[in-house]
N, C-alpha and C positions, 0 to 999 in steps of 0.2 A: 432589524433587517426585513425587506420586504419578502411577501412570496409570490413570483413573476408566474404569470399564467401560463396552462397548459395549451400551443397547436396542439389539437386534434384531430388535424386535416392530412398533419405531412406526417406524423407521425415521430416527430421532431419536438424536444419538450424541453425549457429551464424546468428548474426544481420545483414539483410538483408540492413536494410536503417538505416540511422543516421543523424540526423538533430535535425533541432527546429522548432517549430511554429508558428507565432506572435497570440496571445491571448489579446487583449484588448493592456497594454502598456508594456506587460510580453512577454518574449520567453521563450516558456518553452520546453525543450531539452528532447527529448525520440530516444529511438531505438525500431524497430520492426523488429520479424522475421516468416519467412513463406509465403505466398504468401496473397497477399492484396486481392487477390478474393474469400478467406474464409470467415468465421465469425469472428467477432475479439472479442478479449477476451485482456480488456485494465487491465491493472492491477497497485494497487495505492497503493505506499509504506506509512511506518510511516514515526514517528515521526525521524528528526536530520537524518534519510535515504534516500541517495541515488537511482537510478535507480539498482543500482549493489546490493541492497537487495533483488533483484529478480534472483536467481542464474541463469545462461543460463541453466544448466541439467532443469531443474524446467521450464525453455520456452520452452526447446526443447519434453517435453513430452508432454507439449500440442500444440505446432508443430504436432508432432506425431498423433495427435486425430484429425487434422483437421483442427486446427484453424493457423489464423492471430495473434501473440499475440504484443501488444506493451506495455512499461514500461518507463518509463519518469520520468522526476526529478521534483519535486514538486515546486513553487514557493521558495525563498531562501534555498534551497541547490541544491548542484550539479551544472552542467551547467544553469540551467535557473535565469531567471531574480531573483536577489538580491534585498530588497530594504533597500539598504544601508542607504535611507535618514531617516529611519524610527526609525533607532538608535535600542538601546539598554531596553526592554520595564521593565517595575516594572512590575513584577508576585503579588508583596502583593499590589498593585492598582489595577490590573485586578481583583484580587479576592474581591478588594470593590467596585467595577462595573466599575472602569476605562475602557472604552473602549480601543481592540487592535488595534493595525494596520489593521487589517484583521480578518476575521473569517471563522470558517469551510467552508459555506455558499459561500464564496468568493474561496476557494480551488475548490470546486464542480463545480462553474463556472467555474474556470481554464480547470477541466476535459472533462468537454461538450466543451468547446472551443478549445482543443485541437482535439476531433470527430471533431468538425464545419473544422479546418484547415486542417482536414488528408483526409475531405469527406466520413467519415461515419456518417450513422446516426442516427446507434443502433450498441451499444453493450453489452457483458457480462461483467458485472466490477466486479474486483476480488480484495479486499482492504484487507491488513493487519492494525493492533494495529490502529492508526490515520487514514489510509488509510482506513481501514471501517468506520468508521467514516464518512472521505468523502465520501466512494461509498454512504453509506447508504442515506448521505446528495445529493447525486443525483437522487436516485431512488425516493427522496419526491419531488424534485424541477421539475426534467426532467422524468417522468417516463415514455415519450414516447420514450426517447433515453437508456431505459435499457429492454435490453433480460433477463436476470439475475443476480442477485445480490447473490456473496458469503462473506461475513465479516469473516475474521479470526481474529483471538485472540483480539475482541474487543468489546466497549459497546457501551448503546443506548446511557449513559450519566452518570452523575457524582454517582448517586446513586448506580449504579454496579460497580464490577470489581474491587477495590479499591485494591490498592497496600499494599504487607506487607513493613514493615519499610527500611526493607535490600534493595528492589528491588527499593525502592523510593531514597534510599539513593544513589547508584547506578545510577540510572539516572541521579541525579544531581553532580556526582564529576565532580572537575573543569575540565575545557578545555584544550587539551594537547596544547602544544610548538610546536612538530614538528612528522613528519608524522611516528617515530620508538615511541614516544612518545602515541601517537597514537591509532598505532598498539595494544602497552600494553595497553591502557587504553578500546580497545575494547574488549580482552581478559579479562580482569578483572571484563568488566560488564555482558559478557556474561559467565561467570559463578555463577553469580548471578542470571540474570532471563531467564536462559536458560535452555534447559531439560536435568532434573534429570534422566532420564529414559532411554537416547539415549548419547553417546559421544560426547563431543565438539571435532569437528574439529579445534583445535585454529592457527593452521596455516592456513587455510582456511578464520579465523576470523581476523585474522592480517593482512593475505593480500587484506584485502576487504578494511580494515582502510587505511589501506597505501594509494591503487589506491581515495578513497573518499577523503583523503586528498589532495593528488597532484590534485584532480580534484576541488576541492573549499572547502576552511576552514573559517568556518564562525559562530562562536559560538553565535552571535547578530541574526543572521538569525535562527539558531535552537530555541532560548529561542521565535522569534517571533511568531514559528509556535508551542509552546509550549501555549504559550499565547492565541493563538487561540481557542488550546483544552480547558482551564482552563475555558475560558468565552464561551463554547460552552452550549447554553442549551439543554435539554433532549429532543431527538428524539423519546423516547419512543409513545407518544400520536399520531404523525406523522405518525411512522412507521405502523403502526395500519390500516394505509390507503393503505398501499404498496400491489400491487398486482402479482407481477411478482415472475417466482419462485426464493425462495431464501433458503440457502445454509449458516449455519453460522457452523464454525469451528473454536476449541479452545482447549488447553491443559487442560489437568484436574490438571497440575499440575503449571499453569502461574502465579507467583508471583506478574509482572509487574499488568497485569489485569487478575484480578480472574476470575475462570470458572463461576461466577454467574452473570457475567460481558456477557460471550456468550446467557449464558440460559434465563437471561433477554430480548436480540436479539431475539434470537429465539421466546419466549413467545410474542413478541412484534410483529412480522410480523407474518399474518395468514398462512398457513401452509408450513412452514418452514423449512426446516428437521436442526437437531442438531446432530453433530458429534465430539466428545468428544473424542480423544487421551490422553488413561494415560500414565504418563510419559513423556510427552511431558510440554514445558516450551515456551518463549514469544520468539519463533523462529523458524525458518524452520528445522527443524532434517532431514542430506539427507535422514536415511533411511522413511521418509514420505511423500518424493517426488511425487512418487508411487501413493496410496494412497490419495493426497488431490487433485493430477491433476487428477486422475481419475473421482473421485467424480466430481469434479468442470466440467470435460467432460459429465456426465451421466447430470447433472444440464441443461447444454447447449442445450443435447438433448433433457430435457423435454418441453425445452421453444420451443415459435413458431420464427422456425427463418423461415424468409422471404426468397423468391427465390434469391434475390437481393444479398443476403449473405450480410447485412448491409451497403453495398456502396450506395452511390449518385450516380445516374445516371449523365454523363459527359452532 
């Protein structure tokens, strides 16, 4: 992969750096753009999602505001560490306490270890569907390494947010063959739990499938980190304790995870702001680009950032 140069005029950047980090016995592979002596604003994708669920328009506006933004692949998908040895797990064991592989818990560590390796040592964590999840799971564990906390389209725990039948079904169709295979089959789910309210770009959605495929297909790896979610317990009581400000966002219209699924978040950390998009569905709509990196900018402000702009002094 190449690494496309930095504008330093508009303040507008592709991915400055591309690399990996060593994290315990995990490399876990992220790009960051914008200048490292910002604030950084890490951002934690879902579930079976790669780093490329973070669109670059979507980094580059918060470029634009200021910040450092970085976006990384999560434990088994994308470029980072796989754990192949872990197999293939039973979902109807996990749900009668089989323990996973791994759990949320163990993701959130990933996260902060990833700061530990890049030498920050706060930042803003910005988590989608699973990815709040984790952030959420960092602001309980680390919450001296979080400025603030936004969760999109996600819950505290099993008791929100619950999927309609279609969106569930959808999630789980089998796994394509090959990467035009793909392609269709990410078109297909996101017009199921995608927004109702705004157009699918499905060319857009098909060439994301594409490049996630040629970059690691690994259908063992996605049910692991499925598995993870299923035996996750309720952050709600947790969250309770979180004090840094937080920022939850969600469609009013997400099948995947229901808007009662954000309001429970919201209701769960003390003064939280809640911003609810009708018409929107369990995805990024560009034209909301706008709009949630704004918010998510105005969030950053409210927090105390440090003169340091989150770096470790060398």
């Amino acid at each position: 992969m190449s690494v496309p140069s930095t504008n330093s005029k508009s303040g507008s950047a592709k991915a400055s750096v591309i690399g990996t980090v060593r994290v315990g016995e995990l490399d876990i592979a992220h790009e960051a753009f914008g200048s490292s002596e910002r604030p950084t604003i890490l951002l934690v994708m879902g579930l079976a999602t790669q780093l490329l669920g973070w669109p670059e328009p979507f980094c580059e506006l918060l470029v634009d505001q200021g910040f450092h933004v970085v976006r990384f692949d999560n434990r088994d998908v994308g470029l980072s560490t796989h754990l192949d040895g872990a197999g293939m797990p039973n979902l109807g064991a996990i749900l009668s306490g089989q323990p996973p592989a791994y759990r949320l818990d163990d993701m959130a560590d990933d996260t902060v270890g990833l700061l530990d390796g890049l030498g920050i040592d706060t930042a803003h964590l910005v988590g989608a569907s699973m990815g709040g999840m984790i952030a959420q799971a960092v602001a309980i564990r680390y919450p001296e390494r979080v400025r603030s906390l936004t969760s999109i389209m996600s819950t505290p725990g099993p008791h929100a947010g619950r999927p309609t039948p279609e969106a569930e079904a959808a999630l789980l169709l089998p796994p394509p063959k090959n990467r035009e295979a793909a392609a269709r089959r990410a078109v297909e789910v996101f017009r199921v739990i995608g927004s109702p309210g705004y157009p699918l770009d499905e060319q857009r959605v098909a060439e994301t499938a594409r490049l996630s495929y040629d970059r690691a297909h690994d259908p063992a790896g996605v049910a692991r980190q499925l598995a993870a979610v299923v035996a996750a317990a309720d952050r709600t009581p947790r969250l309770r304790e979180v004090r840094v400000p937080t920022l939850v966002v969600h469609g009013e219209d997400d099948p995947l995870i229901g808007v009662d699924g954000g309001r429970a978040t919201a209701e769960a950390v003390p003064g939280s702001r809640l911003l609810v998009f009708p018409g929107m569905g369990h995805d990024l709509p560009e034209a909301l680009y706008g709009p949630i990196t704004t918010a998510i900018g105005a969030l950053a402000a409210q927090a105390d950032v440090s003169p340091s702009n989150g770096k470790r002094d060398p």
